[in-house]
N, CA, C, O and CB atoms as a CASP TS submission, in Angstrom:
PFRMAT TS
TARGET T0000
AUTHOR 0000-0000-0000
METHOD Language model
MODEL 1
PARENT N/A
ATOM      1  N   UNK     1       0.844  -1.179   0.000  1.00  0.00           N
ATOM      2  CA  UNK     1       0.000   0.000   0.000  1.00  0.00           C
ATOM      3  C   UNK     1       0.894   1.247   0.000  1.00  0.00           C
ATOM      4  O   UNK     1       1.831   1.298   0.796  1.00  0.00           O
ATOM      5  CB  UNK     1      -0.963  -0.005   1.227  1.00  0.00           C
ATOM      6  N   UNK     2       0.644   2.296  -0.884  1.00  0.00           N
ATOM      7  CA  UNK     2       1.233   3.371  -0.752  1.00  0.00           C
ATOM      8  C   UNK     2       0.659   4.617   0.314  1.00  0.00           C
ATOM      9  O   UNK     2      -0.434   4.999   0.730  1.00  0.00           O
ATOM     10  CB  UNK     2       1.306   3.718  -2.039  1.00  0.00           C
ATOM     11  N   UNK     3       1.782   4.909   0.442  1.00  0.00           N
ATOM     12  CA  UNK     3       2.045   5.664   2.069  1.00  0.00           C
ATOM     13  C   UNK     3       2.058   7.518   1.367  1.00  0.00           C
ATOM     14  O   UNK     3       1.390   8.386   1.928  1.00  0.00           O
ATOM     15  CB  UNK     3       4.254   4.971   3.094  1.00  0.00           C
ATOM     16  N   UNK     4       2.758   7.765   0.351  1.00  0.00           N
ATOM     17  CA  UNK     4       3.074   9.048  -0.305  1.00  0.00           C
ATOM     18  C   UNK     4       3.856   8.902  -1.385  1.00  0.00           C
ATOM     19  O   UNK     4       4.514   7.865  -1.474  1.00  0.00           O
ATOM     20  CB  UNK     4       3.695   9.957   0.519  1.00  0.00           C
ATOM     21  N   UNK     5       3.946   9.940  -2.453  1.00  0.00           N
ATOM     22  CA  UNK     5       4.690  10.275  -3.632  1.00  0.00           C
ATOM     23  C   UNK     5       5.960  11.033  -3.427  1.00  0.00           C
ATOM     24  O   UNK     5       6.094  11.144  -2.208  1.00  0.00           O
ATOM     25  CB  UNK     5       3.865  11.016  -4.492  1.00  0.00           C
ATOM     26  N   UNK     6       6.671  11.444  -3.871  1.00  0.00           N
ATOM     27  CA  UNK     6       7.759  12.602  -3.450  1.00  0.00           C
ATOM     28  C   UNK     6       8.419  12.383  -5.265  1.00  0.00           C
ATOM     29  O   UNK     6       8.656  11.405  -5.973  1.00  0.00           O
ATOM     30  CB  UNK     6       9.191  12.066  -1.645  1.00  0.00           C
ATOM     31  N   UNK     7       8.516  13.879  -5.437  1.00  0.00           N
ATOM     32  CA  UNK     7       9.316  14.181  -6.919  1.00  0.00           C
ATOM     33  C   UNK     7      10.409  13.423  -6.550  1.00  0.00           C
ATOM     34  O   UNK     7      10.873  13.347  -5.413  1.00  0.00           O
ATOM     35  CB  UNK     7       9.770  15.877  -7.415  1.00  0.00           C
ATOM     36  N   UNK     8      10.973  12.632  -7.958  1.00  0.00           N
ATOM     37  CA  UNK     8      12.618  12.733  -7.610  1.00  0.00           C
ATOM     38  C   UNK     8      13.096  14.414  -8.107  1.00  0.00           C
ATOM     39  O   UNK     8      12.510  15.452  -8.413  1.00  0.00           O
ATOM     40  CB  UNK     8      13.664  11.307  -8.727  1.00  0.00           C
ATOM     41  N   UNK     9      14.749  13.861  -7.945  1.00  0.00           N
ATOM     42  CA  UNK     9      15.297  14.647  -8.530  1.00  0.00           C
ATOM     43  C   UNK     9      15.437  15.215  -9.688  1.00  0.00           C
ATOM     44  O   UNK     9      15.667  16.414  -9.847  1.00  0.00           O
ATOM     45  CB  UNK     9      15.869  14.465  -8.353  1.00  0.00           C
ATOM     46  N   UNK    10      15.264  14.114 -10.859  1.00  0.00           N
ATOM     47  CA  UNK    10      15.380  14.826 -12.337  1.00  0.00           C
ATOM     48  C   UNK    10      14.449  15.743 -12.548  1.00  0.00           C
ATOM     49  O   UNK    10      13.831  16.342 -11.667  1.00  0.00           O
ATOM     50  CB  UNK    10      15.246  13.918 -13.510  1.00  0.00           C
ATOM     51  N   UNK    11      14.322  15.880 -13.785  1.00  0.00           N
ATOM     52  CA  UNK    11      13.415  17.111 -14.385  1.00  0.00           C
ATOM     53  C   UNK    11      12.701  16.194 -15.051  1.00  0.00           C
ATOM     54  O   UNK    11      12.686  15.050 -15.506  1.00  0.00           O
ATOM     55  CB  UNK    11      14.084  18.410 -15.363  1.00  0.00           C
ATOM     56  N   UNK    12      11.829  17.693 -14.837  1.00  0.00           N
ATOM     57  CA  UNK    12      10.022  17.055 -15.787  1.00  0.00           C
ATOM     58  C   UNK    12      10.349  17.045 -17.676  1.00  0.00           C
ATOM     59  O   UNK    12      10.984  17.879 -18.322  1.00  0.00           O
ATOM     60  CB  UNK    12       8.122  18.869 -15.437  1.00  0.00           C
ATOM     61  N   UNK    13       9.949  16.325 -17.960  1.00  0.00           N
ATOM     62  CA  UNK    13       9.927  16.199 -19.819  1.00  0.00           C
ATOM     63  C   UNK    13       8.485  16.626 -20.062  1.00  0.00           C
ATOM     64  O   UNK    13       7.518  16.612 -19.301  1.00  0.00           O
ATOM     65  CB  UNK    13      10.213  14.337 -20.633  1.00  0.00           C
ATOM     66  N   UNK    14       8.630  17.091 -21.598  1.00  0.00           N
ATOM     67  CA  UNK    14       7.319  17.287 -21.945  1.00  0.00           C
ATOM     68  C   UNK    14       7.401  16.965 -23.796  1.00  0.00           C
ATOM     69  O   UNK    14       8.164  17.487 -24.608  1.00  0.00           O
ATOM     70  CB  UNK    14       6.806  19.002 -21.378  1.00  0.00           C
ATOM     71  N   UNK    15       6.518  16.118 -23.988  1.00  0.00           N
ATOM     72  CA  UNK    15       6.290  15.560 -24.776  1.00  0.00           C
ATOM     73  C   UNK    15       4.939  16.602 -26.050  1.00  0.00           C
ATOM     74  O   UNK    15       3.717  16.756 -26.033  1.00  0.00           O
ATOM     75  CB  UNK    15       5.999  14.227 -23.959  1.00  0.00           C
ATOM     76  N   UNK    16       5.881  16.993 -26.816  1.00  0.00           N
ATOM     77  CA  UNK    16       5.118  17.745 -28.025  1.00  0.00           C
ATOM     78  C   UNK    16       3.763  17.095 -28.763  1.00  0.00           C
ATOM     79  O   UNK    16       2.884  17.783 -29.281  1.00  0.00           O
ATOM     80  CB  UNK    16       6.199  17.896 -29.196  1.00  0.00           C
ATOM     81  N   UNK    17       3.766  16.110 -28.725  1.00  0.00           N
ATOM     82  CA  UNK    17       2.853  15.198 -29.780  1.00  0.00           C
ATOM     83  C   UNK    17       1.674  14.786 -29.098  1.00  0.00           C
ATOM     84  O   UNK    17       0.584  14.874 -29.662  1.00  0.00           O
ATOM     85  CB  UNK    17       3.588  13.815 -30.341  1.00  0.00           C
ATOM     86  N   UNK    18       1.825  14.176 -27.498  1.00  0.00           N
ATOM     87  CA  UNK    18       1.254  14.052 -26.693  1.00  0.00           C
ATOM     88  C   UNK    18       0.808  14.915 -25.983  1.00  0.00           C
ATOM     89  O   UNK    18      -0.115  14.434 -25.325  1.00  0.00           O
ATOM     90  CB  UNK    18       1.628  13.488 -26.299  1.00  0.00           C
ATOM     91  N   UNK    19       1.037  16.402 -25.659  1.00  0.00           N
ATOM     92  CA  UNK    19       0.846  17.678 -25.352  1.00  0.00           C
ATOM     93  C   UNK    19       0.678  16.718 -23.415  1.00  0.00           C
ATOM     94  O   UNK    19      -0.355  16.555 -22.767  1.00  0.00           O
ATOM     95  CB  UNK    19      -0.783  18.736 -26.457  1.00  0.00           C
ATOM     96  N   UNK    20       2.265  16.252 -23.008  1.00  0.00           N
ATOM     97  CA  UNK    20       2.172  15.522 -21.677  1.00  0.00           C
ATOM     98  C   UNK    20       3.351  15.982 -21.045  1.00  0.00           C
ATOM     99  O   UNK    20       4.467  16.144 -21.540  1.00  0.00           O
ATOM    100  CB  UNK    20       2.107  13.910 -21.739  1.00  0.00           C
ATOM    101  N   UNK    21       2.997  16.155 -19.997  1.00  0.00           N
ATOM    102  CA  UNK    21       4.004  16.785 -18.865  1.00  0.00           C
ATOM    103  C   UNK    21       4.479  14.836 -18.595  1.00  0.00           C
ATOM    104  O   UNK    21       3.581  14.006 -18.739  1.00  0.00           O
ATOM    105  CB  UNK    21       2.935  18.043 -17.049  1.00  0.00           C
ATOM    106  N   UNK    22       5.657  14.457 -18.288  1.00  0.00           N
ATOM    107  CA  UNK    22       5.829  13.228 -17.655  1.00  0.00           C
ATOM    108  C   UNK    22       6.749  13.895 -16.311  1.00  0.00           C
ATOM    109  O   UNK    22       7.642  14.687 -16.609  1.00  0.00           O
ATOM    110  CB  UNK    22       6.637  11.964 -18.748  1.00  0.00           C
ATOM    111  N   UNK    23       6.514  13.556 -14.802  1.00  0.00           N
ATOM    112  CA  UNK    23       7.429  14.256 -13.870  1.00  0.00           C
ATOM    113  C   UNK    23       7.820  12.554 -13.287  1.00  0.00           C
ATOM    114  O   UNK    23       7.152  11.520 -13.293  1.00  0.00           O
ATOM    115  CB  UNK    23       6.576  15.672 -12.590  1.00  0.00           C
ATOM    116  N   UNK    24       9.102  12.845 -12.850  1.00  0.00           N
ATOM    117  CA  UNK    24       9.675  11.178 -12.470  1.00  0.00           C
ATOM    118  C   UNK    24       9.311  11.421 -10.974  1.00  0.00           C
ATOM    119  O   UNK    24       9.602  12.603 -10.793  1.00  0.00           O
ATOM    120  CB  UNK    24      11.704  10.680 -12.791  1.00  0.00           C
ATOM    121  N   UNK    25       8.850  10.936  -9.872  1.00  0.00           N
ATOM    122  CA  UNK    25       7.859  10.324  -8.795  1.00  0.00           C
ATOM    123  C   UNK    25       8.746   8.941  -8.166  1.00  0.00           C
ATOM    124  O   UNK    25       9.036   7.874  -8.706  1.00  0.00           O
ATOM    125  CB  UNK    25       6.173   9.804  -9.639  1.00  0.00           C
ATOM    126  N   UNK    26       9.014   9.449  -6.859  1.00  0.00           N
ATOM    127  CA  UNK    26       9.009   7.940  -5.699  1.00  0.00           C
ATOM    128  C   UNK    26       7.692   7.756  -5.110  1.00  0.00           C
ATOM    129  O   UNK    26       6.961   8.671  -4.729  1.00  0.00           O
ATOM    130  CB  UNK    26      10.114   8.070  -4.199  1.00  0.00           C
ATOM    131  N   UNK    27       7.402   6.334  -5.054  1.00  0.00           N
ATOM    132  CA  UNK    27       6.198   6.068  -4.050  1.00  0.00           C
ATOM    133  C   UNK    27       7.035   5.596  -3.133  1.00  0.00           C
ATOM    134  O   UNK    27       8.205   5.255  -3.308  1.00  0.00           O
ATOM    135  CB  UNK    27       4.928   5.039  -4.437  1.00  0.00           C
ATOM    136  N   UNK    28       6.281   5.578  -1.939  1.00  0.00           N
ATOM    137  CA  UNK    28       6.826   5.312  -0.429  1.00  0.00           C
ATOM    138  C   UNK    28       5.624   4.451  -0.057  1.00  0.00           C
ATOM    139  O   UNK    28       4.424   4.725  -0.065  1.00  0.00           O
ATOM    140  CB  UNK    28       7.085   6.801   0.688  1.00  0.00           C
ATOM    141  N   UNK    29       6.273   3.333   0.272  1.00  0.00           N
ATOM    142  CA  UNK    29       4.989   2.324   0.413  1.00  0.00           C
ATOM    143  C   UNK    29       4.661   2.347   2.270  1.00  0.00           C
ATOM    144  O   UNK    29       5.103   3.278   2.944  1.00  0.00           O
ATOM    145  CB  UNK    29       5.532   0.376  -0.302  1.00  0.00           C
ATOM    146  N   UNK    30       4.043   1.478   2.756  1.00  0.00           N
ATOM    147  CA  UNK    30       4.148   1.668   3.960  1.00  0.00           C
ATOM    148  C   UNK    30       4.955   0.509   4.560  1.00  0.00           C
ATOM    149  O   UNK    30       4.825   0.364   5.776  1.00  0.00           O
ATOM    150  CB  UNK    30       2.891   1.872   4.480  1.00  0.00           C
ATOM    151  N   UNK    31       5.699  -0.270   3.968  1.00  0.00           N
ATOM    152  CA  UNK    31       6.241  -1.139   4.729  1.00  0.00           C
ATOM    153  C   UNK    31       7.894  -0.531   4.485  1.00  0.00           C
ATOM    154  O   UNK    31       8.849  -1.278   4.700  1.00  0.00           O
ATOM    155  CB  UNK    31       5.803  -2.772   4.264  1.00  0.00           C
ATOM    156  N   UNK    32       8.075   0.810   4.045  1.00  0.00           N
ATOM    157  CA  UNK    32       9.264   1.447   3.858  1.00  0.00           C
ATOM    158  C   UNK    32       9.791   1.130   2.795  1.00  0.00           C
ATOM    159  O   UNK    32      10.833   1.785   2.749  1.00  0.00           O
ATOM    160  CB  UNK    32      10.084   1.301   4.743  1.00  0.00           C
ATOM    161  N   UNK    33       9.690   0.397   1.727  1.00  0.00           N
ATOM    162  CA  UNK    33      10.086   0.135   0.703  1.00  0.00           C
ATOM    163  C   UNK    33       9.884   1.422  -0.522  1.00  0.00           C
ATOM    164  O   UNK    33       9.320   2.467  -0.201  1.00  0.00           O
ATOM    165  CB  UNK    33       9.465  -1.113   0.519  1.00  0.00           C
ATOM    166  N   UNK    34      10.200   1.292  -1.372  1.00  0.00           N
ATOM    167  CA  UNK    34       9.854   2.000  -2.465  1.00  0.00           C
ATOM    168  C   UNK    34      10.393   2.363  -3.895  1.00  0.00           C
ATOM    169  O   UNK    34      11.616   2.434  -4.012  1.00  0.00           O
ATOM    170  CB  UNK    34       9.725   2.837  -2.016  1.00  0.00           C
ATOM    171  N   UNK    35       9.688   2.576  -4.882  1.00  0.00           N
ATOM    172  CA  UNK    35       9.666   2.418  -6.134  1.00  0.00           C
ATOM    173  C   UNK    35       9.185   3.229  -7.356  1.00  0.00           C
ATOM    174  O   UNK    35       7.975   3.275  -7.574  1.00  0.00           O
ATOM    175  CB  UNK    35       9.209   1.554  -6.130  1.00  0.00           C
ATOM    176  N   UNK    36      10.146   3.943  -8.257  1.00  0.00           N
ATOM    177  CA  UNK    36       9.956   4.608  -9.159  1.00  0.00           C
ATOM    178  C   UNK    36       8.693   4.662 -10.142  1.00  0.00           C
ATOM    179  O   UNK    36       8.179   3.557 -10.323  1.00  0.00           O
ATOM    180  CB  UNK    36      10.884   4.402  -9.623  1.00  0.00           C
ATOM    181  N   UNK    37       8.251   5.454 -10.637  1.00  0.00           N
ATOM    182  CA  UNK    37       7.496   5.379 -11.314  1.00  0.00           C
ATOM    183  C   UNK    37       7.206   7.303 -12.163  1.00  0.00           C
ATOM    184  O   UNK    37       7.910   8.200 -11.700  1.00  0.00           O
ATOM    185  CB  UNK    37       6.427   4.556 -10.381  1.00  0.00           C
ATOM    186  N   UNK    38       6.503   7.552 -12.957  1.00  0.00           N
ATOM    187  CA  UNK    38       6.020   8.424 -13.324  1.00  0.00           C
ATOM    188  C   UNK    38       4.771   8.910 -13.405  1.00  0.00           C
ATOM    189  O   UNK    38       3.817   8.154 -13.592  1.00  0.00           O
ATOM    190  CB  UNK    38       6.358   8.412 -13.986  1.00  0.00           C
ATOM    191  N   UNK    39       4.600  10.550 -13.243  1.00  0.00           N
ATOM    192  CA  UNK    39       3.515  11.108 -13.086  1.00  0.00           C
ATOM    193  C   UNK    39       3.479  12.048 -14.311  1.00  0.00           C
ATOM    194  O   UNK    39       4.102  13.060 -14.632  1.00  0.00           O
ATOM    195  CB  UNK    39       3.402  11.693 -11.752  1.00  0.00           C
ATOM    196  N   UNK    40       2.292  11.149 -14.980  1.00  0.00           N
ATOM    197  CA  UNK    40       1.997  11.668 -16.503  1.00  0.00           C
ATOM    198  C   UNK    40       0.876  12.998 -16.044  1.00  0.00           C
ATOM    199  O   UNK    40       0.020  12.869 -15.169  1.00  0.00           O
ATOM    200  CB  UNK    40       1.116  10.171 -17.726  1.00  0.00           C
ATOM    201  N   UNK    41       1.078  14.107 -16.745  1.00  0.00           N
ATOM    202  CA  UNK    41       0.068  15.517 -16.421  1.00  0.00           C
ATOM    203  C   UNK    41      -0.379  16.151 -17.582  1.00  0.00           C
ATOM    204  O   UNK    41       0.506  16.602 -18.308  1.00  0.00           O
ATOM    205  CB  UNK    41       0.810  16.744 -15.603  1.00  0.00           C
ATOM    206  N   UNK    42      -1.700  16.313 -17.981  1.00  0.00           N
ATOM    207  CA  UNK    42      -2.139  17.150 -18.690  1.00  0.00           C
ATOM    208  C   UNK    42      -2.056  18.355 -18.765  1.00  0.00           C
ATOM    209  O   UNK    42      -1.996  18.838 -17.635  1.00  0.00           O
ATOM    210  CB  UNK    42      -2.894  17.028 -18.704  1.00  0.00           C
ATOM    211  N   UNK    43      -1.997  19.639 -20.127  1.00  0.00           N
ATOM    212  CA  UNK    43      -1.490  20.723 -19.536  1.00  0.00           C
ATOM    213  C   UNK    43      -2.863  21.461 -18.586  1.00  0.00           C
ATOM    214  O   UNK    43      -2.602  22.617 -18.253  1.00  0.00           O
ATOM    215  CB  UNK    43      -0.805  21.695 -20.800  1.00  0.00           C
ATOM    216  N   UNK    44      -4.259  20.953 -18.119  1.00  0.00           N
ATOM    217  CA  UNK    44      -4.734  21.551 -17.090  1.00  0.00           C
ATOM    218  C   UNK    44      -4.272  21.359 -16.249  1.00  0.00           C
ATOM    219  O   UNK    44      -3.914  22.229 -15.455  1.00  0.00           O
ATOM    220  CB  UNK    44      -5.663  21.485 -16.852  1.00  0.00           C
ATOM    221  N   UNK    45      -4.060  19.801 -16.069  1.00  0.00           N
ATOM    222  CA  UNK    45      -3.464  19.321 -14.484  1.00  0.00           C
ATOM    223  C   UNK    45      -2.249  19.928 -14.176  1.00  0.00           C
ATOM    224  O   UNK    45      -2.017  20.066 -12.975  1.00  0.00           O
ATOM    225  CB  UNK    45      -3.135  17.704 -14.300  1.00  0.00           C
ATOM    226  N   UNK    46      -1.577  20.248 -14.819  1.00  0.00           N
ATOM    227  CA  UNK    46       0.037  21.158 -14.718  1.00  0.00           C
ATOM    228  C   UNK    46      -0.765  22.590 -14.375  1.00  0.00           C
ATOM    229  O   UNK    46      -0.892  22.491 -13.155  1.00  0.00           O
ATOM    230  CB  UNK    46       1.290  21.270 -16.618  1.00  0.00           C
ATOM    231  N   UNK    47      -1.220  23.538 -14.659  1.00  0.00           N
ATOM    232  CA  UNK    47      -2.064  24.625 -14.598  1.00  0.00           C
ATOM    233  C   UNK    47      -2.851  24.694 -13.406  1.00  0.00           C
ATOM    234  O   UNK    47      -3.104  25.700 -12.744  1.00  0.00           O
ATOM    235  CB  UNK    47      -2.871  24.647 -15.673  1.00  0.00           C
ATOM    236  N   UNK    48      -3.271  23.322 -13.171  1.00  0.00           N
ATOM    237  CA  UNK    48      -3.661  23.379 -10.955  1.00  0.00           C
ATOM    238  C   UNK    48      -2.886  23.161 -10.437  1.00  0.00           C
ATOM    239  O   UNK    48      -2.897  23.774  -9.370  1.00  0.00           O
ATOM    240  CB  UNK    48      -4.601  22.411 -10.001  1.00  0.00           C
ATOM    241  N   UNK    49      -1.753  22.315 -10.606  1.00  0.00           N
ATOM    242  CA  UNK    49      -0.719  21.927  -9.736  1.00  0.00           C
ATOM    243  C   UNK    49       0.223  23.230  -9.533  1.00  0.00           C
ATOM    244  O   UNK    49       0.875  23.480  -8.520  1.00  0.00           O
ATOM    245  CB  UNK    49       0.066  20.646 -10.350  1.00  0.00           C
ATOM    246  N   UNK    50       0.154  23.977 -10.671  1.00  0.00           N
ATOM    247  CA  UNK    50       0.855  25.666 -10.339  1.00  0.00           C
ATOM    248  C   UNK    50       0.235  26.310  -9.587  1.00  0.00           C
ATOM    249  O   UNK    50       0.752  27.143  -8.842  1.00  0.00           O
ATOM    250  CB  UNK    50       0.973  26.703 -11.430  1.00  0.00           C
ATOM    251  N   UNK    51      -1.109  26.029  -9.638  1.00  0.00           N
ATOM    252  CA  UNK    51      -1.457  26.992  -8.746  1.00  0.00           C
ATOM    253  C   UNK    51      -1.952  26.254  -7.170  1.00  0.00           C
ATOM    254  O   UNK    51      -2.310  26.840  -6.148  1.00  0.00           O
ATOM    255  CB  UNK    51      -2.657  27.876  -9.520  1.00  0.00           C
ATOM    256  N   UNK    52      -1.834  24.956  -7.393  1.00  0.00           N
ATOM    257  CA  UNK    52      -1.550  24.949  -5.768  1.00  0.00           C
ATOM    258  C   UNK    52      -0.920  25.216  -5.392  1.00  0.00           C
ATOM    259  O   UNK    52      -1.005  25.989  -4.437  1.00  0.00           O
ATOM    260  CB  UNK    52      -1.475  24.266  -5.095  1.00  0.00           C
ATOM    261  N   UNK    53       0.422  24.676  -5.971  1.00  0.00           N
ATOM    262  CA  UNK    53       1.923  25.009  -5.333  1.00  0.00           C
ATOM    263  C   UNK    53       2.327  25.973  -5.263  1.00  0.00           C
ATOM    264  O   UNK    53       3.165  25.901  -4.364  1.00  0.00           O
ATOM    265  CB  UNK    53       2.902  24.588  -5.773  1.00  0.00           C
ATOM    266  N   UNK    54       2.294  27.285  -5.774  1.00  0.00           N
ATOM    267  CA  UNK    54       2.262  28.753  -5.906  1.00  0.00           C
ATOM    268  C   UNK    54       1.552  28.776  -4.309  1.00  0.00           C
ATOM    269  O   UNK    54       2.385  29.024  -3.437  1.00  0.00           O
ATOM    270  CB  UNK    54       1.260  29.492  -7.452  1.00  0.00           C
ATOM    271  N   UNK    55       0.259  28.572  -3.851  1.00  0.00           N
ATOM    272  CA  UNK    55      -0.608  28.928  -2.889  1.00  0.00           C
ATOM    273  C   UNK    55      -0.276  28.349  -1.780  1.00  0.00           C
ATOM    274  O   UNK    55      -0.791  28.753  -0.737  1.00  0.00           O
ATOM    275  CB  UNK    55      -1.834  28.697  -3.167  1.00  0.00           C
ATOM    276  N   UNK    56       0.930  26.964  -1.757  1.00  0.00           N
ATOM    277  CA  UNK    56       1.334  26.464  -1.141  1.00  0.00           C
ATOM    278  C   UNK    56       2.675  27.597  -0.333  1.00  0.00           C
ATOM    279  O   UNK    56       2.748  28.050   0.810  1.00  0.00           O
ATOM    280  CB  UNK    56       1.482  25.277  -1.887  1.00  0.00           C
ATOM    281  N   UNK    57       3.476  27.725  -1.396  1.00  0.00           N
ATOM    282  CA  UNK    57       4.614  28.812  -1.042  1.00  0.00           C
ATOM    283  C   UNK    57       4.185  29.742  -0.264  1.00  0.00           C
ATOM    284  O   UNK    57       4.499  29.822   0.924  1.00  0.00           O
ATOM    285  CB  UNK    57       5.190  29.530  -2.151  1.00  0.00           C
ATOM    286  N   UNK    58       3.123  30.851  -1.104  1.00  0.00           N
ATOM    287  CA  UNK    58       2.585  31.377   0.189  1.00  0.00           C
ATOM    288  C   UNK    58       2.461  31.745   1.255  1.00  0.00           C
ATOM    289  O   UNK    58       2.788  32.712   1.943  1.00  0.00           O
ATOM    290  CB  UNK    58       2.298  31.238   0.423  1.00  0.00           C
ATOM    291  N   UNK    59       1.795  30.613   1.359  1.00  0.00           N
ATOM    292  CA  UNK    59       1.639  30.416   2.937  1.00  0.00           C
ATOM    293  C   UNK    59       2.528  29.563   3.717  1.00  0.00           C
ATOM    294  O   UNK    59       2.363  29.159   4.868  1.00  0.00           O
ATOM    295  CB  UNK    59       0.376  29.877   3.233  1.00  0.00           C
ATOM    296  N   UNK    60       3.499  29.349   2.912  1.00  0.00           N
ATOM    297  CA  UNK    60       4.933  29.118   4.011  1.00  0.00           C
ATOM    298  C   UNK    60       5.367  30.395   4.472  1.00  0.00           C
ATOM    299  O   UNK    60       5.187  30.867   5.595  1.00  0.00           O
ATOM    300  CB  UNK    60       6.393  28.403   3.260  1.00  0.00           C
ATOM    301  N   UNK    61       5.920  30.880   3.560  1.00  0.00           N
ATOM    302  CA  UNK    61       6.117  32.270   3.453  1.00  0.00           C
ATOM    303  C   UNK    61       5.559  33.120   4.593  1.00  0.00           C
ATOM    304  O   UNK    61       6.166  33.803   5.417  1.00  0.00           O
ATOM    305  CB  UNK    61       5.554  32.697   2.226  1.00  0.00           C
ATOM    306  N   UNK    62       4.299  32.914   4.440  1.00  0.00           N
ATOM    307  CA  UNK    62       3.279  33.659   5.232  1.00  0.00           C
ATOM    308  C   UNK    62       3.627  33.745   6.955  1.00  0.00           C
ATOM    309  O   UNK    62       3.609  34.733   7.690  1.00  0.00           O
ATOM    310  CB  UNK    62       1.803  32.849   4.953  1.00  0.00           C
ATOM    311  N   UNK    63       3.966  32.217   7.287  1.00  0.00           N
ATOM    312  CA  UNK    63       4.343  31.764   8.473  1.00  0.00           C
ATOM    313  C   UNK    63       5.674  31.936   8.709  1.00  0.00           C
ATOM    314  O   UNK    63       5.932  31.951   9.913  1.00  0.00           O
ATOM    315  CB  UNK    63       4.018  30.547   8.630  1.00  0.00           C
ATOM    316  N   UNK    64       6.792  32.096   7.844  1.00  0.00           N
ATOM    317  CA  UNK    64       8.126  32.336   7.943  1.00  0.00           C
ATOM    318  C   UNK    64       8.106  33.875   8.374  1.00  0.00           C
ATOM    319  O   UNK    64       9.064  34.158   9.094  1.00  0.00           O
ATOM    320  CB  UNK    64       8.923  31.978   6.566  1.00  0.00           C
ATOM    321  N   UNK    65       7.418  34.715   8.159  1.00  0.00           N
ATOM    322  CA  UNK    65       7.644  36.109   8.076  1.00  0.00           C
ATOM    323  C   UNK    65       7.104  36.354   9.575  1.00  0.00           C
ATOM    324  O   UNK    65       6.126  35.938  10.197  1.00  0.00           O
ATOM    325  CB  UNK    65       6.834  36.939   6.747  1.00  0.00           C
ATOM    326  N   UNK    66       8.463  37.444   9.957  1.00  0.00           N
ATOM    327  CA  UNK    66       7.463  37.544  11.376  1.00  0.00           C
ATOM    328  C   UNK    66       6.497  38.615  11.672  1.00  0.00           C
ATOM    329  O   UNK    66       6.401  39.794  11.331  1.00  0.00           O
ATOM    330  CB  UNK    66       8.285  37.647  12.589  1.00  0.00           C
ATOM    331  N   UNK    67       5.770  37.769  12.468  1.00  0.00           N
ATOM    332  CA  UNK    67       4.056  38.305  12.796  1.00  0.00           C
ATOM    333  C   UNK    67       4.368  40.137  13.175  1.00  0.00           C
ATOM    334  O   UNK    67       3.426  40.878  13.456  1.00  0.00           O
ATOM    335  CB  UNK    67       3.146  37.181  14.705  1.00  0.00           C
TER
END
């Protein structure tokens, strides 16, 4: 059973023909093991994931700064 995802390190590709984001992805299983795989993205799904993660920063940000 998977536990969480985490980017690797490389970089995201994007595929012209397929109009596909591919980002390379660890799963973290729960028995601590874990195993590569990829996270294929449409360009909407790339277009929310900016703007979570944008909204994510944020509000790190938000909390880093003092009150």
């Amino acid at each position: 059973m998977i536990g969480y995802a985490t980017p690797n390190q490389s970089d995201i590709t994007y595929n012209h023909d397929t109009q596909r984001v591919s980002m390379p992805i660890m799963l973290h299983h729960l028995d601590e093991t874990t195993e590569g795989t990829t996270l294929v993205l449409t360009p909407g799904q790339v277009e929310l994931f900016h703007g979570q993660l944008s909204r994510a920063i944020e509000l790190r940000e938000q909390q880093q700064s003092p009150q």
